[in-house]
N, C-alpha and C positions, 0 to 999 in steps of 0.2 A: 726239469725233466720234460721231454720230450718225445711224444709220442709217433712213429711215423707207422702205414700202414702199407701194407704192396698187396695189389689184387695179384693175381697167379692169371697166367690166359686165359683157364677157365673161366674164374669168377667175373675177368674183365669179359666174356664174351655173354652168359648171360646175363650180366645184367646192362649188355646194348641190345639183347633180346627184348627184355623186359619192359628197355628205353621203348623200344620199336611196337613192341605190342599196343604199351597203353598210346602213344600217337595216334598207330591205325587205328584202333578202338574208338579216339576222340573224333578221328577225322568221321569213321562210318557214323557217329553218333551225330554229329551235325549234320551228313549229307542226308540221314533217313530219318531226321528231326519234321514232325510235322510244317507246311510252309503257312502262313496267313489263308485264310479263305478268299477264295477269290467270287467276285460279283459279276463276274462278265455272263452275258447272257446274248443269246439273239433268238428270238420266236418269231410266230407268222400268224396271219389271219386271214380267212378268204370273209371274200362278202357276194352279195349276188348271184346266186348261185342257179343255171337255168337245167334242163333236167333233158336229156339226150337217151332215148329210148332204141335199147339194145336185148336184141330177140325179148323181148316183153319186159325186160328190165331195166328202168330209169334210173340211170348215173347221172348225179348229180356232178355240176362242171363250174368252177367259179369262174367270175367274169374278175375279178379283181385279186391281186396279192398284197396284204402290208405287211413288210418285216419292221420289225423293230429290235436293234442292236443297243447295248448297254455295257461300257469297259468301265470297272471299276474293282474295289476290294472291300470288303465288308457293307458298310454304310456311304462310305463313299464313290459317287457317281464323278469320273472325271469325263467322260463324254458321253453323249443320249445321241440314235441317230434311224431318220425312220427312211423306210423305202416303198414305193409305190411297185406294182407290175399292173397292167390293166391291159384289156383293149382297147383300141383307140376310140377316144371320145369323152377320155374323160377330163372332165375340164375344171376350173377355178378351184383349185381344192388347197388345202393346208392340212398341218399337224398341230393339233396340242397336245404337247407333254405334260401330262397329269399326276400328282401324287397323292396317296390316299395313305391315312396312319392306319394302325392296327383296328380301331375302331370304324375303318373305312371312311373317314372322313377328309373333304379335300382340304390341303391346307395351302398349296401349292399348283400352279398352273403356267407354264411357259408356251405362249401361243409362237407358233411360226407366220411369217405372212402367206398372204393367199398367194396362189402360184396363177395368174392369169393365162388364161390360153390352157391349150389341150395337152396332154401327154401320154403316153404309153410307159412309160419306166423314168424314175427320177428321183433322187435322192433330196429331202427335205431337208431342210438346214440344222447346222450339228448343232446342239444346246450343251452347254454345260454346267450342269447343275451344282456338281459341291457335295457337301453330305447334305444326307436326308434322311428321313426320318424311317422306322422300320414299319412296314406296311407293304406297297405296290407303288411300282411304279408305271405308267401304263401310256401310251402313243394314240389318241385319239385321232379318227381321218374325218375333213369332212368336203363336201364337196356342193359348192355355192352357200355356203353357210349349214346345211343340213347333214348330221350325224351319217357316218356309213358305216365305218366300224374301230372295234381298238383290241388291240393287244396290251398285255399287262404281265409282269417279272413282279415274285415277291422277292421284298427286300426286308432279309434278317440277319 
């Protein structure tokens, strides 16, 4: 014995409704599915700052800008990259990229070379660090060997 069934156009059209529904449902449920965290970052730092007195009030005005840029996703750092803006004069300077754990300690340090001669805007060389550990990551400047300043991104 043998059993056959026939939908009627009815039944065949809702249940290509029903097809249809749960699809779109799956499709909005992936596209509004949270995505991975992302780590990208870019901050700034001034340093030097001289004071420009206006009707009796000192605005202070940096002489210097460092950005430091960070593209990556969670813990991992696929590229670190720093930027200088200054007035002119300033000279022999470098970056290190610094990493510090939750406990603030360094464990990591990728120095750039020194940049001879003077510049007003210039981008320091890219590093790419890899994963790292959770804590800060941070863009140290310095200028003839002597500290000026850094900017720092936590990383969790």
């Amino acid at each position: 014995m043998t059993l056959q069934f026939r939908l009627s156009r009815g039944d065949a059209r809702r249940r290509s409704i029903s097809v249809l529904v749960v699809v779109v449902a799956a499709l909005l449920a992936g596209a509004l599915a949270p995505n991975p965290a992302s780590a990208s970052a870019t901050g700034y730092a001034f340093w030097a700052p001289f004071g420009i007195n206006i009707g009796g009030q000192t605005i202070g005005v940096p002489s210097g800008q460092l950005t430091h840029v960070i593209v990556g996703s969670g813990t991992y750092i696929s590229r670190e990259r720093a930027h200088i803006l200054t007035k002119p004069g300033f000279c022999n300077w470098r970056v290190d990229f610094v990493y510090k754990n939750v406990h603030n300690r360094v464990y990591r340090r990728i120095g750039t070379r020194t940049k001879y001669g003077c510049d007003t805007q210039r981008w320091a060389p890219t590093v790419y660090p890899g994963r790292v550990r959770r804590g800060t990551a941070c863009a140290q400047l310095y200028r003839s060997g002597v500290f000026v300043v850094k900017q720092c991104h936590s990383i969790f």
